[in-house]
VOPAGU-2260 file (C-alpha; in pm, 1 decimal, decimal comma):
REM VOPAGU-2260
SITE   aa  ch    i         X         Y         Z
SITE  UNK   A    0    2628,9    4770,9    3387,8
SITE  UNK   A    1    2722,8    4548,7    3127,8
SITE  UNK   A    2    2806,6    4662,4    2766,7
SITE  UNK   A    3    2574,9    4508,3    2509,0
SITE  UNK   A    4    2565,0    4537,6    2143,6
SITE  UNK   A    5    2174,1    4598,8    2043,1
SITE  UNK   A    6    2065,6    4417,0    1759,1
SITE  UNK   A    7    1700,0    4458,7    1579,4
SITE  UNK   A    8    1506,1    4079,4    1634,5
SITE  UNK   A    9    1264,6    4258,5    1422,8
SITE  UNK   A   10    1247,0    4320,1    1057,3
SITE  UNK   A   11    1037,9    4444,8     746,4
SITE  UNK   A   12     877,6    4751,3     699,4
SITE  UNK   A   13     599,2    4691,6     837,5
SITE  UNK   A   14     660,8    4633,6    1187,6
SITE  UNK   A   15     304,2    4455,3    1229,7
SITE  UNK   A   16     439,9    4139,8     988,8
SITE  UNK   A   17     738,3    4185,9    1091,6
SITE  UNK   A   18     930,3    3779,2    1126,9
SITE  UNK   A   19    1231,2    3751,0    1435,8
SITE  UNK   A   20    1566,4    3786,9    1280,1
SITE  UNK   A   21    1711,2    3471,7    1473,8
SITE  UNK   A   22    1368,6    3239,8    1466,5
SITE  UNK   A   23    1597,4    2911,5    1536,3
SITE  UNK   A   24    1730,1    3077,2    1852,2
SITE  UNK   A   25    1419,1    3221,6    2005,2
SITE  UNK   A   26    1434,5    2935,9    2264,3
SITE  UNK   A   27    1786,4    2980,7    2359,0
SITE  UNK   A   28    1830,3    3078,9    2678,3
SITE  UNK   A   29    1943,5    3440,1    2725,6
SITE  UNK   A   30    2337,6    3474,1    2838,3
SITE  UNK   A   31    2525,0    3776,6    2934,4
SITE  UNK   A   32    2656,2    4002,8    2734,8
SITE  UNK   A   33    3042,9    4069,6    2886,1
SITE  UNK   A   34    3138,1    4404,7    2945,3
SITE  UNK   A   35    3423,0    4483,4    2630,0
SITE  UNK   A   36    3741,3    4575,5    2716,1
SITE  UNK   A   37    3905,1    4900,0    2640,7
SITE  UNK   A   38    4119,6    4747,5    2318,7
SITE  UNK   A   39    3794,8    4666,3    2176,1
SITE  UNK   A   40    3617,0    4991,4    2214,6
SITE  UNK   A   41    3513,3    5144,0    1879,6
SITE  UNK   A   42    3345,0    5494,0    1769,7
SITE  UNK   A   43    2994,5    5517,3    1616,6
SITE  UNK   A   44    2946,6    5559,7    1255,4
SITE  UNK   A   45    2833,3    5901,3    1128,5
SITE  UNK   A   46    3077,6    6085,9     910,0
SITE  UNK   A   47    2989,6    6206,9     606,6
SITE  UNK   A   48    3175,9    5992,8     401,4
SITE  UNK   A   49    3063,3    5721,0     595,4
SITE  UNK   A   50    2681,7    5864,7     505,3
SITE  UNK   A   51    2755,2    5871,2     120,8
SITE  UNK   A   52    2888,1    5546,9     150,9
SITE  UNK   A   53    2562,3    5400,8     277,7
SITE  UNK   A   54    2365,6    5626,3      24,4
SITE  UNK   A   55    2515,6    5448,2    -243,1
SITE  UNK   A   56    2437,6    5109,9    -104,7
SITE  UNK   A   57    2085,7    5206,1     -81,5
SITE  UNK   A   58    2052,7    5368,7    -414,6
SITE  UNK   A   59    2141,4    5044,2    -561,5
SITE  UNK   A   60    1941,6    4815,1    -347,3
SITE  UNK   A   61    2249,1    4624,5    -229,6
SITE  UNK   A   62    2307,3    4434,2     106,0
SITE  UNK   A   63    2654,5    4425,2     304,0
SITE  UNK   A   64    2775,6    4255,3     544,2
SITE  UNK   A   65    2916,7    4556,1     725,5
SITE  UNK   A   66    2541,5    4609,3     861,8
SITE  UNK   A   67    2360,9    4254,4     851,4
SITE  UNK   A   68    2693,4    4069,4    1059,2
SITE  UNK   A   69    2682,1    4382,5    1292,5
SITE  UNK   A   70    3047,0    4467,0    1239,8
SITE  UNK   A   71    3241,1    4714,8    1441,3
SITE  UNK   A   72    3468,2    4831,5    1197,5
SITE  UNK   A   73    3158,9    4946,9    1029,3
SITE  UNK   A   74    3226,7    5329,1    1103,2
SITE  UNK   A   75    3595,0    5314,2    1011,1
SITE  UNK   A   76    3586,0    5110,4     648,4
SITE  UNK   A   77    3267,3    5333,8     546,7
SITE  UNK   A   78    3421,0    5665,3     624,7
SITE  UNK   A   79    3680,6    5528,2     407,6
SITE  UNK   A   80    3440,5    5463,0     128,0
SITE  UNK   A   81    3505,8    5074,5     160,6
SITE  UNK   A   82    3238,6    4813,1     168,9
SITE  UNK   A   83    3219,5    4442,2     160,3
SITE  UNK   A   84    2912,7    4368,9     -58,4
SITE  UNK   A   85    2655,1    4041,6      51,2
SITE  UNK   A   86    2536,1    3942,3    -263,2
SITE  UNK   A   87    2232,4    3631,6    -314,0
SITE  UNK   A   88    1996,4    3797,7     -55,6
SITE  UNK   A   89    2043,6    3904,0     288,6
SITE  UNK   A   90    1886,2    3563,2     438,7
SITE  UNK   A   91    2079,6    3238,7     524,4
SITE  UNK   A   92    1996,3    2923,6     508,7
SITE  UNK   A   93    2230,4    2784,8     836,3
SITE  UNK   A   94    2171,5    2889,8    1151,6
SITE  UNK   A   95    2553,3    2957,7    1304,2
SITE  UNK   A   96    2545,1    2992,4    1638,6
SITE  UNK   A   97    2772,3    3353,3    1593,6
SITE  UNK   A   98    2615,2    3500,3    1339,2
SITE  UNK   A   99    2413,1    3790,5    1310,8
SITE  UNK   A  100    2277,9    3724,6     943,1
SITE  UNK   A  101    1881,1    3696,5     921,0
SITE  UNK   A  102    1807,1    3346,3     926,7
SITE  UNK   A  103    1565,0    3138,7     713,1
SITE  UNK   A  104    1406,1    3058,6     364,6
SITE  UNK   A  105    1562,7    3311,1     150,6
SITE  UNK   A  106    1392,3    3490,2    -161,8
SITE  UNK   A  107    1460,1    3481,6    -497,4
SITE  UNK   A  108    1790,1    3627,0    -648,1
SITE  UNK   A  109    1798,9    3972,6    -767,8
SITE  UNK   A  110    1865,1    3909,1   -1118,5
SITE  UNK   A  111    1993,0    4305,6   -1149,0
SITE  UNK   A  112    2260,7    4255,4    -859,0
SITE  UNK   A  113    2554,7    4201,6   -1037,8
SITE  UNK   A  114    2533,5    4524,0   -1257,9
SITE  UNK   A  115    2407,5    4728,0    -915,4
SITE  UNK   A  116    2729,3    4585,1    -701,9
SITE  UNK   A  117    2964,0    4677,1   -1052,7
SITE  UNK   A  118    2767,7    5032,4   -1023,8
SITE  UNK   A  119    2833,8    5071,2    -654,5
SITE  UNK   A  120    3244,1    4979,4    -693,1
SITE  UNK   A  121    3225,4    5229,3   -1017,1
SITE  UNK   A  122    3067,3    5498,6    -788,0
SITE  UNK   A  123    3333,4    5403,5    -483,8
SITE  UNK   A  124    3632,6    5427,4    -698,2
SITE  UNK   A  125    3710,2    5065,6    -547,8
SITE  UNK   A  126    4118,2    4987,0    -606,3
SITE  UNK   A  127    3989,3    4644,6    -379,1
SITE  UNK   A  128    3610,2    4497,6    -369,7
SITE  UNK   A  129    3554,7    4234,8    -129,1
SITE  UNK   A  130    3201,7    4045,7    -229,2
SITE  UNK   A  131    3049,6    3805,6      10,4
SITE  UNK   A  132    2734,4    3601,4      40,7
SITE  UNK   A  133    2523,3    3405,8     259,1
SITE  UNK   A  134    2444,8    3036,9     250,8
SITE  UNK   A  135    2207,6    2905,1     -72,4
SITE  UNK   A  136    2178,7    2581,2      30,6
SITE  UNK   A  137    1801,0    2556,6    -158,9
SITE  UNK   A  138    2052,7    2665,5    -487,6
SITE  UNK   A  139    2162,1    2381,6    -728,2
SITE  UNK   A  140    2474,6    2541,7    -772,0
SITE  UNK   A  141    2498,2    2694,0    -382,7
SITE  UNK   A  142    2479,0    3117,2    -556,2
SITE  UNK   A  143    2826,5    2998,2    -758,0
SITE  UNK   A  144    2716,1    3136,8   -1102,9
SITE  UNK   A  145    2554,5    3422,3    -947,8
SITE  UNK   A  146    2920,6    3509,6    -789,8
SITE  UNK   A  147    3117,5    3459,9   -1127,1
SITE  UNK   A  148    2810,5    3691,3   -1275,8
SITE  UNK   A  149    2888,8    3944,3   -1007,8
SITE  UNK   A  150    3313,9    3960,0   -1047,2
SITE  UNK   A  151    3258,0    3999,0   -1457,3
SITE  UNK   A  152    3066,7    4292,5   -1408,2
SITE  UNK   A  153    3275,8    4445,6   -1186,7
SITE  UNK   A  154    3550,2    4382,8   -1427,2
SITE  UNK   A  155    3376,1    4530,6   -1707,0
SITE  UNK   A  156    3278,9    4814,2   -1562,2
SITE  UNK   A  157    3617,5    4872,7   -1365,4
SITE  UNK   A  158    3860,9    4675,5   -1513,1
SITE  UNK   A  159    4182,2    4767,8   -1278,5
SITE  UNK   A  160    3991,9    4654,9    -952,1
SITE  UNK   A  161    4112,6    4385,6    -765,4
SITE  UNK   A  162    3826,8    4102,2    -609,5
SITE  UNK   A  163    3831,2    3923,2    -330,9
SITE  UNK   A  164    3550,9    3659,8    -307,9
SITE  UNK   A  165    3414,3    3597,0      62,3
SITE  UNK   A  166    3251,6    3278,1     -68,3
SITE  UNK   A  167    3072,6    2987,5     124,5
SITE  UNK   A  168    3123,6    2597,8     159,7
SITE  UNK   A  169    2928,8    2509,1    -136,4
SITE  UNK   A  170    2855,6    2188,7      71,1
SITE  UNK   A  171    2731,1    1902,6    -143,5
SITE  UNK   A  172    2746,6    2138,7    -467,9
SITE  UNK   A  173    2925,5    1932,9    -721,0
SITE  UNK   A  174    3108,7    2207,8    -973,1
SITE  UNK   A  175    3008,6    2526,8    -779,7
SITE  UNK   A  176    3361,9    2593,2    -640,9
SITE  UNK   A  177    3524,4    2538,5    -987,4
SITE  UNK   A  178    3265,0    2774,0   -1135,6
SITE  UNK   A  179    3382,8    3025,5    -884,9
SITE  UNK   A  180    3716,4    2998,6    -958,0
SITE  UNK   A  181    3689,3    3015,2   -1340,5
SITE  UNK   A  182    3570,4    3370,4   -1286,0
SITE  UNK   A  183    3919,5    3439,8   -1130,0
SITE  UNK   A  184    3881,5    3668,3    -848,4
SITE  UNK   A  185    4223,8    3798,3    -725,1
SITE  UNK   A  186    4189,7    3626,1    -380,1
SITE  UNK   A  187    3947,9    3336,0    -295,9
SITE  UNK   A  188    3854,1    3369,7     122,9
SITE  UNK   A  189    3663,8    3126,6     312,2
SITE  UNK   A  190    3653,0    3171,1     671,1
SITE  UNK   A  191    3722,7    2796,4     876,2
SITE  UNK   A  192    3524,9    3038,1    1189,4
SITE  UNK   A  193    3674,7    2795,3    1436,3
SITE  UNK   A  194    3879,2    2531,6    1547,9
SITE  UNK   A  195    3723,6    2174,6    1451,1
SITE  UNK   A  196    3588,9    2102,1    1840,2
SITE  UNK   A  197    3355,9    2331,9    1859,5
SITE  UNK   A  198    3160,3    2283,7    1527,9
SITE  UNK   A  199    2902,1    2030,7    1576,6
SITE  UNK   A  200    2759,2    2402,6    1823,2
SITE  UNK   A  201    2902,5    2701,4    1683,2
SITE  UNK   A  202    2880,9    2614,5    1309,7
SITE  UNK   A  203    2651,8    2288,2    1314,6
SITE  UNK   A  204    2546,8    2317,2     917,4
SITE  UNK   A  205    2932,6    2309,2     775,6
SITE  UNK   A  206    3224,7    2049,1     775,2
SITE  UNK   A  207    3551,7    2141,3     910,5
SITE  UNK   A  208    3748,7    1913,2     660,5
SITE  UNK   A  209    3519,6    1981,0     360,1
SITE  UNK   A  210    3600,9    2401,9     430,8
SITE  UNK   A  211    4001,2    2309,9     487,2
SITE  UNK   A  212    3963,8    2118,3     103,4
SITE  UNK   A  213    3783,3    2383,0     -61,2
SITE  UNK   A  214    4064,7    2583,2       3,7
SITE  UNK   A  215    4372,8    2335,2    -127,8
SITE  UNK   A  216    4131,1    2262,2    -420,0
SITE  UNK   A  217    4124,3    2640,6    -498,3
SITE  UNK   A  218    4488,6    2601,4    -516,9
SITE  UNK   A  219    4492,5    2306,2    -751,9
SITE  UNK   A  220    4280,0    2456,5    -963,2
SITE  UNK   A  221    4460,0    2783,2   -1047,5
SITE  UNK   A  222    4777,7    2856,4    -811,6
SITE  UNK   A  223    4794,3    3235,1    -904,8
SITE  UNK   A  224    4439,2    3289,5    -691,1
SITE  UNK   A  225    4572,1    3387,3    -351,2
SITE  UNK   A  226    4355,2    3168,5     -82,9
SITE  UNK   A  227    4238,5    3307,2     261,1
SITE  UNK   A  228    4087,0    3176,8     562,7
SITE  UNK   A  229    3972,5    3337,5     914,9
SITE  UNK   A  230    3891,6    3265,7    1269,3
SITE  UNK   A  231    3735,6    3374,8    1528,0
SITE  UNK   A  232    3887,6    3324,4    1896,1
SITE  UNK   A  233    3709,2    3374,6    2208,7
SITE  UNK   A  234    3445,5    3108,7    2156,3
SITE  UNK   A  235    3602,3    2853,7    2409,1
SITE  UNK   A  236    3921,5    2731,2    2191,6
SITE  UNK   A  237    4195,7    2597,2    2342,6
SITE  UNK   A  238    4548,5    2749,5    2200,0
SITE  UNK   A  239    4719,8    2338,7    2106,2
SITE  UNK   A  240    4313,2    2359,2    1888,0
SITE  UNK   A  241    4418,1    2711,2    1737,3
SITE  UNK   A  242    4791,5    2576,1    1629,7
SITE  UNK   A  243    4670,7    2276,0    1453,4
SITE  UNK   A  244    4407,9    2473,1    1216,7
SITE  UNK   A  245    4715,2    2630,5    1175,0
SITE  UNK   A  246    4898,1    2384,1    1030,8
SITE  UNK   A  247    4582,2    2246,0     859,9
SITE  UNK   A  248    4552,2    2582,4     668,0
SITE  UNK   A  249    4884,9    2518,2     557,0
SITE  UNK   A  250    4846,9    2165,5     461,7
SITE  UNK   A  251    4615,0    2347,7     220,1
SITE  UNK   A  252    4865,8    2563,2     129,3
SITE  UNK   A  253    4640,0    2897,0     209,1
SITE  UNK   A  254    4838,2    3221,3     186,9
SITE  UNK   A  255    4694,3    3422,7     470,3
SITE  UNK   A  256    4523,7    3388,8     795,9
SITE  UNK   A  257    4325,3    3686,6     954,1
SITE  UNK   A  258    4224,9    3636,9    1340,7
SITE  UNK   A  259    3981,3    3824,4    1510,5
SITE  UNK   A  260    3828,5    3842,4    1893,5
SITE  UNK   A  261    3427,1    3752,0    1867,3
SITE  UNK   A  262    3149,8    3924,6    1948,5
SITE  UNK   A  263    2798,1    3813,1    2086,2
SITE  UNK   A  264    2590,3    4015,4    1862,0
SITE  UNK   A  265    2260,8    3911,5    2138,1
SITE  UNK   A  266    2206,3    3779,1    2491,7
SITE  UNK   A  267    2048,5    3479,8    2222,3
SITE  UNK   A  268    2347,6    3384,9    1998,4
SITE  UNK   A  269    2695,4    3223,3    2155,6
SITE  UNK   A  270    2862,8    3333,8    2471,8
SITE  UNK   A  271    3176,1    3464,9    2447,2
SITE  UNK   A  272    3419,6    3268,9    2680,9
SITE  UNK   A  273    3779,2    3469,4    2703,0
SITE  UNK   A  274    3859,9    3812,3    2600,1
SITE  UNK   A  275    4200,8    3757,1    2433,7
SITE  UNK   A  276    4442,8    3999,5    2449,1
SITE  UNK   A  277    4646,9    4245,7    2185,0
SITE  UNK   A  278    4916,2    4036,2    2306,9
SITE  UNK   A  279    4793,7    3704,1    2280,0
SITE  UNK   A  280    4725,0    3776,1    1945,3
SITE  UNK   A  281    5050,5    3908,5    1879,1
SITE  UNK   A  282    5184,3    3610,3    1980,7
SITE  UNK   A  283    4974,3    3377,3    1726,4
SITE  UNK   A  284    5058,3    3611,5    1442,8
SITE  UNK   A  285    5434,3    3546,3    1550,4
SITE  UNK   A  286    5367,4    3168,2    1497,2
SITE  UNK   A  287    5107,0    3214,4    1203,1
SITE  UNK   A  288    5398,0    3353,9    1035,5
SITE  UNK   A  289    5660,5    3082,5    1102,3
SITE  UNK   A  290    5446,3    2841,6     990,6
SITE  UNK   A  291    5452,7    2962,3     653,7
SITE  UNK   A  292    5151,6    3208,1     610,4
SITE  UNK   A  293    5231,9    3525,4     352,4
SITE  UNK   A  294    5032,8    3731,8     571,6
SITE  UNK   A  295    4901,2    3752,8     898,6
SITE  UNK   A  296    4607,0    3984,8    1054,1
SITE  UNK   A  297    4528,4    3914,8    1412,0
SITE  UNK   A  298    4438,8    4135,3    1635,3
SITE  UNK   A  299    4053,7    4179,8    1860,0
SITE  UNK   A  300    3918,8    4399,6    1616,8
SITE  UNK   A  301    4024,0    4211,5    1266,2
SITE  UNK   A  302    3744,7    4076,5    1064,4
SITE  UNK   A  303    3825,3    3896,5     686,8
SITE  UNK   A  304    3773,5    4186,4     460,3
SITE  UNK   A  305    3905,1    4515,4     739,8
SITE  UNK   A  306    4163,2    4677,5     531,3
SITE  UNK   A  307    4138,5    4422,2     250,7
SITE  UNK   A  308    4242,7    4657,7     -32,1
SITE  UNK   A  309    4608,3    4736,7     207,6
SITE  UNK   A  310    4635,7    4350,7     257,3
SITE  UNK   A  311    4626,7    4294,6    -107,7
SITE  UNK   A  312    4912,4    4496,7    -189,5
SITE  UNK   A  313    5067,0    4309,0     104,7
SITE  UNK   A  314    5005,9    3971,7      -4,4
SITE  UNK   A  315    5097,8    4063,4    -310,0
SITE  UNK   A  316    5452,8    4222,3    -212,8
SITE  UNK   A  317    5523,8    3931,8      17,7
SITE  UNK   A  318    5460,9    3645,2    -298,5
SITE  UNK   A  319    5697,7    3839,9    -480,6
SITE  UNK   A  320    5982,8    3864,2    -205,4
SITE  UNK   A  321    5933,1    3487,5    -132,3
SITE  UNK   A  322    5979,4    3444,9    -510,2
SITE  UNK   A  323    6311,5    3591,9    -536,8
């Protein structure tokens, strides 16, 4: 029997008006699910740090991406009292072909968010706070001010936390990234997802070269921000495709790389293609890493913000033995 991750289609609390989760891919034809492989195999949430964790989310009516992307590290980070926080609403406006974020026309922005994400880090004891979004494309600005809103709160209220910004392309936003960056979070990520080929179907809303100069112009902007970028593998890339975005993320001059196997949240969303293995990845962190990264994460279950706070200090160590 094949191993499939479950996903609600269904949402609201009211089951009766309840709207399909995925609406764009209802007419996709179903796929199969692979059966995992043992290095991917992960226990179920249910600790009971992992439970306070999600009490404080709820008490403060805030949205991660832990839960709406479906992530399998979920158990692990929580029981560690570490979150990654999805601010500006928990519907997108694209319709990736990988993701697991609720798709459509979004609501409006909860004007109290920023204090209730400061209150949740507070509450956490956060050293690291990674804060992520989805899509605004029906936003002037593409959720930027709303971001630089949330990092000074979470500044003000806890001062010696480091932020990482999860952000997205702010396609056709004139000003939004700079906006972003004036806030001056401690490390600026946005994930490339995959190799350039296979955009027009597994990311059909963004543009490869447009993500690739949002990072350099990060960099031009204010050199001390540390700049990050992930990808998925899995999704039908071929390894000469995987090398180049290498090299393109370093034409950009982006610090650190984090690879990670994908997974077909539904029988509706992309197939996966190849199960790559601990050693594959091994071997493109060993070229990652000669090609000038500062840090490397790739392995099947790394996502951009597992163990974000320990890759900090990382990053951080390795720009000061470069340095010297």
């Amino acid at each position: 029997m094949a191993d499939v991750t479950l996903i609600d289609t269904l949402s609201g609390k009211d089951r009766r008006n309840a709207t399909l989760r995925h609406p764009e891919k209802a007419k996709n034809p179903e796929t199969p699910v692979l059966r995992k492989p043992d290095w991917i195999r992960v226990r179920a949430p249910g600790s009971p740090v992992w439970k306070e964790t999600r009490d404080i989310v709820r008490e403060n009516n805030l949205v991660t991406v832990c839960e709406e992307a479906g992530c399998p590290n979920v158990g692990e980070c929580w029981s560690k009292k570490h979150a990654s926080f999805m601010i500006l609403g928990d519907t997108c406006t694209r319709a990736c072909a990988f993701c697991n974020v609720r798709t459509g026309m979004p609501g409006p922005v909860d004007p109290d968010e920023p204090e209730n994400v400061a209150n949740a880090v507070s509450k956490m004891g956060l050293n690291h706070v990674v804060v992520t979004s989805v899509d605004r494309d029906d936003m002037a600005d593409g959720g930027a001010h709303h971001f630089a809103r949330v990092i000074r709160a979470i500044r003000e209220q806890s001062p010696q936390t480091t932020i990482e910004v999860l952000t997205p392309d702010f396609l056709r936003k004139d000003g939004a990234l700079e906006i972003v960056v004036e806030a001056r979070p401690d490390v600026f990520n946005h994930n490339l997802e995959t190799v350039p080929g296979l955009y027009l179907t597994v990311r059909p809303g963004a543009r490869y070269f447009h993500s690739i100069r949002l990072l350099q112009r990060v960099k031009e902007l204010d050199p001390q921000i540390f700049t990050k970028s992930g990808v998925m593998v899995g999704l039908g890339e071929e390894r000469n495709q995987v090398l180049q975005l290498m090299d393109d993320l370093r034409s950009a001059d982006v610090d650190f790389l984090t690879m990670g196997q994908y997974l077909q949240p539904t029988r509706k969303h992309h197939p996966v293609r190849d199960f790559i293995t601990p050693e594959a990845f091994k071997a493109y962190e060993t070229i990652a890493y000669a090609k000038g990264f500062l840090l490397v994460s790739a392995s099947p279950l790394t996502r951009s913000s597992h163990h974000a706070g320990e890759d900090f200090v990382r990053l951080r160590e390795a720009r000061a033995a470069r340095s010297t």
